[in-house]
VMD Tcl script that draws the C-alpha trace (Angstrom):
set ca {
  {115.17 -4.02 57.15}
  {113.97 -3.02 60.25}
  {111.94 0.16 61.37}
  {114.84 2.91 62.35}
  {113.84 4.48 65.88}
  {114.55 7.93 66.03}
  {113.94 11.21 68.17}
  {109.98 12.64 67.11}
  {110.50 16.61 66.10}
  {108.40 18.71 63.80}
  {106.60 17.29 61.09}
  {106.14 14.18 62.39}
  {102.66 15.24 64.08}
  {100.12 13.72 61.77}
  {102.33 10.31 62.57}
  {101.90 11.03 66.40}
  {98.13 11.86 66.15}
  {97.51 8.54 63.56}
  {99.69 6.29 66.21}
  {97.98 7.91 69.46}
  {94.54 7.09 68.06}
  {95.20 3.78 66.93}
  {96.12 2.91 70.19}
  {93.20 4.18 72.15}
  {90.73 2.88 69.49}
  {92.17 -0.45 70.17}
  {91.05 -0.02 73.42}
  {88.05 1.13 73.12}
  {88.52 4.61 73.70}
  {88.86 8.37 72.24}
  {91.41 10.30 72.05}
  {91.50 14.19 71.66}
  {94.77 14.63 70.37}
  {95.38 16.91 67.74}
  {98.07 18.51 65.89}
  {98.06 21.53 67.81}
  {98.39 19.55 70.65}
  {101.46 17.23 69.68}
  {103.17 20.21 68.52}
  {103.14 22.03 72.68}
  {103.96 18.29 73.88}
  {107.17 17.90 71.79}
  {108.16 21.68 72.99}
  {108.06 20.72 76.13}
  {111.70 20.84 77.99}
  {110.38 17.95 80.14}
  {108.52 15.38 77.22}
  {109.66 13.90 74.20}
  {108.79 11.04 71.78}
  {110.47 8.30 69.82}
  {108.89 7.15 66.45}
  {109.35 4.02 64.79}
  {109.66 4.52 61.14}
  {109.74 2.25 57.96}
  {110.15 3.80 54.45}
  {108.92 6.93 56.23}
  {105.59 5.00 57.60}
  {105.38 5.88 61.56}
  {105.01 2.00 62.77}
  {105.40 2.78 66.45}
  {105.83 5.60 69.30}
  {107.02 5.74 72.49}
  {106.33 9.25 74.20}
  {108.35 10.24 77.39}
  {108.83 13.02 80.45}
  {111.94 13.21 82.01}
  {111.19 14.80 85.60}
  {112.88 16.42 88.35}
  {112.49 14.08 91.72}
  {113.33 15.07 95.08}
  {113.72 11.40 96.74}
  {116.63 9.90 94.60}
  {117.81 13.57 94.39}
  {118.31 12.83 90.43}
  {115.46 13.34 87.28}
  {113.32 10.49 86.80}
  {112.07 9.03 83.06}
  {108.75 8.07 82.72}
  {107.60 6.39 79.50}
  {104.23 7.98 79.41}
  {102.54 5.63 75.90}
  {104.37 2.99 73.82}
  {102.11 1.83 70.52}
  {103.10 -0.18 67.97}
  {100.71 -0.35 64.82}
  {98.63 -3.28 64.22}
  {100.15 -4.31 61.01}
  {103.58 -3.75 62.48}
  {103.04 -5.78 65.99}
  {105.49 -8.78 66.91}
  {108.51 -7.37 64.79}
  {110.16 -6.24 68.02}
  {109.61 -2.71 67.61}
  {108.12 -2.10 71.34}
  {111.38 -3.85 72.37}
  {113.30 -1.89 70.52}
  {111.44 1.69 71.28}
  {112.23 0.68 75.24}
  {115.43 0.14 74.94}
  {116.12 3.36 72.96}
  {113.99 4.95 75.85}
  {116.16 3.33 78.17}
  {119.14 4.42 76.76}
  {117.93 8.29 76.37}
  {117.19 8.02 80.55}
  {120.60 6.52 81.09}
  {122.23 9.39 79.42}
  {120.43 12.41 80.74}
  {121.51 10.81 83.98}
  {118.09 9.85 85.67}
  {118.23 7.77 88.92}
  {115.16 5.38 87.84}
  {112.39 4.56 84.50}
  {109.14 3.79 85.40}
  {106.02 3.05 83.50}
  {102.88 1.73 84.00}
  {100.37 -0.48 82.04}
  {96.64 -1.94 82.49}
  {96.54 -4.81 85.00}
  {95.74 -6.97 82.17}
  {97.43 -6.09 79.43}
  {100.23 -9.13 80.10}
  {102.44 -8.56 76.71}
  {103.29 -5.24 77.96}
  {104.17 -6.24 81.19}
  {106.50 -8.86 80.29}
  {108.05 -6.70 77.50}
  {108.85 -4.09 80.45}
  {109.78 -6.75 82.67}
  {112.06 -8.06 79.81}
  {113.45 -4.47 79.54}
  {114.26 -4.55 83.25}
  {111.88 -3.25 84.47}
  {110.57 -4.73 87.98}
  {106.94 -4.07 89.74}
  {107.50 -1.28 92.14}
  {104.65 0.32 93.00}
  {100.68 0.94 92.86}
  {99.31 3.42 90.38}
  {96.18 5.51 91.45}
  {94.45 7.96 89.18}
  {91.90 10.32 89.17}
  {90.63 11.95 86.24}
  {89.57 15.43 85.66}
  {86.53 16.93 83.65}
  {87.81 18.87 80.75}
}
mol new
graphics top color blue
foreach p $ca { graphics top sphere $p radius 0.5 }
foreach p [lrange $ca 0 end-1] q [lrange $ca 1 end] { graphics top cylinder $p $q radius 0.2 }
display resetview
């Protein structure tokens, strides 16, 4: 059977924190995320997060903001992460966590989705672009001591 995708909500943080880590270890990186910390995103009125879940194993999360945006006049969804565990990885569960991303911006009636995704990091880009998603834009960041 496959992984159910539903809406992430309290309780599920120790998921979110596993999943969140996973994915930045895989990269090479840290992540600070904590409990605490999943707890104020979920309560945010603008963020939210979709888990993928197996037998009650988390096997993937996609975490969102749905934002107000002055050009299209209309919010705007942004899917902020997307990880899929290791074990759990060409099962179509990223596939599956877009489209129920999708779907979730559709109905709260934003103009446009937009992501974005290391320059060479090709499977997500052609899973977004196979979501219908199209490049757009240029991403420039700047990172702040904390």
């Amino acid at each position: 059977m496959p992984a159910a995708i539903r809406h992430a909500g309290p309780g599920d943080e120790a998921a979110i924190v596993r999943l969140v880590r996973e994915m930045a270890e895989g990269e090479g990186d840290a992540s600070a995320v904590d409990e605490h910390y999943v707890r104020h995103f979920l309560a945010s009125p603008v963020s939210g997060a979709l888990l993928a879940e197996d037998g009650g194993d988390a096997a993937g999360l996609l975490s969102y903001a749905i934002v107000p945006g002055l050009f299209h006049t209309a919010d705007s969804g942004l899917i902020e992460l997307l990880v899929v565990t290791a074990a759990r990885r060409g099962e179509g569960i990223g596939r599956r966590l877009v489209e129920a991303a999708l779907r979730v911006f559709e109905e709260a009636g934003c103009a446009e989705a937009s992501v974005s995704t290391g320059a060479e990091n090709e499977a997500a880009q052609k899973l977004y672009a196979d979501a219908g998603l199209t490049e757009a834009s240029v991403l420039l960041e700047r990172h702040f001591a904390r």
